[in-house]
C-alpha positions as CSV (number, residue, x, y, z in Angstrom):
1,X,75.4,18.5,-178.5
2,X,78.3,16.8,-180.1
3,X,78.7,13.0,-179.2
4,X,82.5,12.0,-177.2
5,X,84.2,10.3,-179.5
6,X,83.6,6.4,-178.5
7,X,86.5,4.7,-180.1
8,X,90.9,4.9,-180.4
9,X,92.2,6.2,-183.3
10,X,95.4,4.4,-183.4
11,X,93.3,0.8,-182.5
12,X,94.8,-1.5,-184.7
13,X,91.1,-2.9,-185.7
14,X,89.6,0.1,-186.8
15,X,93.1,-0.2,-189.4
16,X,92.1,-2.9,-190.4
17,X,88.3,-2.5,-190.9
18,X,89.1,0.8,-192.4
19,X,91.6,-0.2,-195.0
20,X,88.9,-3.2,-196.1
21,X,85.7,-0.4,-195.9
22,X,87.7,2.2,-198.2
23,X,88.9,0.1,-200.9
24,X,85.3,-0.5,-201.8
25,X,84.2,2.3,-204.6
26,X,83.5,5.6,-203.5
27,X,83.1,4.6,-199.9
28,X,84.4,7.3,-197.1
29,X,84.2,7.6,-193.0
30,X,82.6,9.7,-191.1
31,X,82.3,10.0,-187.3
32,X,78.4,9.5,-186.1
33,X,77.4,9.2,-183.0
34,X,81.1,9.2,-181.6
35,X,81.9,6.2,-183.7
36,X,83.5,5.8,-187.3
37,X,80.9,5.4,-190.1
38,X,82.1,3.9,-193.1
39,X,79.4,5.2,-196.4
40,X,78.5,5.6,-199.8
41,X,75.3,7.4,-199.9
42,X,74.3,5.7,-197.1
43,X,76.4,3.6,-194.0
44,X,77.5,0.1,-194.6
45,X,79.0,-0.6,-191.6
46,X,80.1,0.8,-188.4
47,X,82.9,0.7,-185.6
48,X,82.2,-0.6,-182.3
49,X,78.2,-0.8,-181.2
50,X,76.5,-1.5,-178.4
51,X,73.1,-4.1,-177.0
52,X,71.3,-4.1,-174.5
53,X,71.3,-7.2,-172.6
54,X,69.2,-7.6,-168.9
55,X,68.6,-3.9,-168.8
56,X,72.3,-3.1,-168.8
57,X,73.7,-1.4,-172.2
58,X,76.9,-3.5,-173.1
59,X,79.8,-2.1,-175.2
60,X,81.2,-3.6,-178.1
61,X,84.5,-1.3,-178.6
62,X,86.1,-3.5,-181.2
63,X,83.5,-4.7,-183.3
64,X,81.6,-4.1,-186.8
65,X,78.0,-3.5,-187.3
66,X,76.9,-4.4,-190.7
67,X,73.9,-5.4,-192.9
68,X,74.4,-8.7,-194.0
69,X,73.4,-10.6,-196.8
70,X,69.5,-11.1,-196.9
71,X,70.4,-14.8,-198.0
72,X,72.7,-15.0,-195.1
73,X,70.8,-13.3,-192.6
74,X,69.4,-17.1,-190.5
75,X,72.6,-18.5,-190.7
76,X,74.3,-15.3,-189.1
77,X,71.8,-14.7,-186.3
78,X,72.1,-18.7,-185.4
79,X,75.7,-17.7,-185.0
80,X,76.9,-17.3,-181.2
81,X,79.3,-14.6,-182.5
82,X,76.6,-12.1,-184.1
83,X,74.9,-9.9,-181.3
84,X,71.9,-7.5,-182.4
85,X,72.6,-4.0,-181.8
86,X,70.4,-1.5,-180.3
87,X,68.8,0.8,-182.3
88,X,69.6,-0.8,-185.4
89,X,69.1,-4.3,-184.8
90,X,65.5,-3.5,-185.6
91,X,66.7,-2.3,-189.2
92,X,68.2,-5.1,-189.9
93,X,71.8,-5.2,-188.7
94,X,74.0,-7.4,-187.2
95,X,77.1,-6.7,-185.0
96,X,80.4,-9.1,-184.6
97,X,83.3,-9.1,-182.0
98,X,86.9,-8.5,-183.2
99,X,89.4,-10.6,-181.6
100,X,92.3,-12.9,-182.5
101,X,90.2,-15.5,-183.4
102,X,88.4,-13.1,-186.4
103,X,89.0,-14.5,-190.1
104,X,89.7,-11.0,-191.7
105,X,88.2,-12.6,-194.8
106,X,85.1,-13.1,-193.1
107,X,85.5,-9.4,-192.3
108,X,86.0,-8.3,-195.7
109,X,83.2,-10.4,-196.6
110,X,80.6,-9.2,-194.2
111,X,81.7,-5.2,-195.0
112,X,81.5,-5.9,-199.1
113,X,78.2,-7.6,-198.1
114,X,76.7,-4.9,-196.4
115,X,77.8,-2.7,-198.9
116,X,76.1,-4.6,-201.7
117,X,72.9,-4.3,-199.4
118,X,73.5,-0.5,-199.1
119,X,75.3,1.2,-202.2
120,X,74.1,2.5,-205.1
121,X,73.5,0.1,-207.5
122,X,76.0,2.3,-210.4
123,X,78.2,1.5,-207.3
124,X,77.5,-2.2,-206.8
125,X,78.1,-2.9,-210.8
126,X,81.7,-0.8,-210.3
127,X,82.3,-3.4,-207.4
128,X,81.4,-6.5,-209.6
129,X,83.5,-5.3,-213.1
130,X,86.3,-4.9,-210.4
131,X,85.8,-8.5,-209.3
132,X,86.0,-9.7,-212.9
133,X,89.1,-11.8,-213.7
């Protein structure tokens, strides 16, 4: 059975998380588990997420789930703004709120982040010869 599709197409967040996820090399989005996936061989981040919080699932519609930066991992989960996400909170992953408060560099930095954590490392050394001045 197919999952219903948990997100808006035209949402003006999922633009912006979407041009920022497919400028990284050879990522590409999928739809899993009726939300957009962005991946190399494996996901980096997703699009909205949900917690569970006093038995009661909570929703996170505009929001990325990532996995951060092992080095920045305590500093992120000290952060009010990071929630842990079911299911994959236990792997490792983070989830953040989009609003009009978000620094879209933050953003940026938390997607190329995870996808250092998750790409291929032929992948991660195109990503750093890019970065080269």
């Amino acid at each position: 059975m197919a999952h219903p599709r948990m997100f808006d197409p035209d949402d003006p967040w999922l633009a912006r998380v979407r041009a920022f996820a497919l400028a990284l090399p050879d990522a590409d989005e999928k739809v899993s588990h009726g939300r957009p996936a962005f991946f190399t061989r494996k996901v980096f981040a997703y699009y909205g997420g949900s917690h569970k919080a006093d038995g009661e699932w909570l929703q996170h519609e505009q929001a990325i789930m990532v996995q951060p930066d092992p080095g920045e991992r305590r500093a992120l989960e000290a952060d009010p703004r990071f929630w842990v996400p079911g299911y994959l909170g236990p792997c490792g992953w983070l989830g953040l709120d989009l609003d009009d408060t978000t620094d879209l560099d933050e953003v940026a930095e938390l997607l190329e982040d995870s996808y250092r954590v998750t790409a291929p490392a032929r992948l991660v050394g195109v990503l750093e010869a890019d970065d080269r001045p």
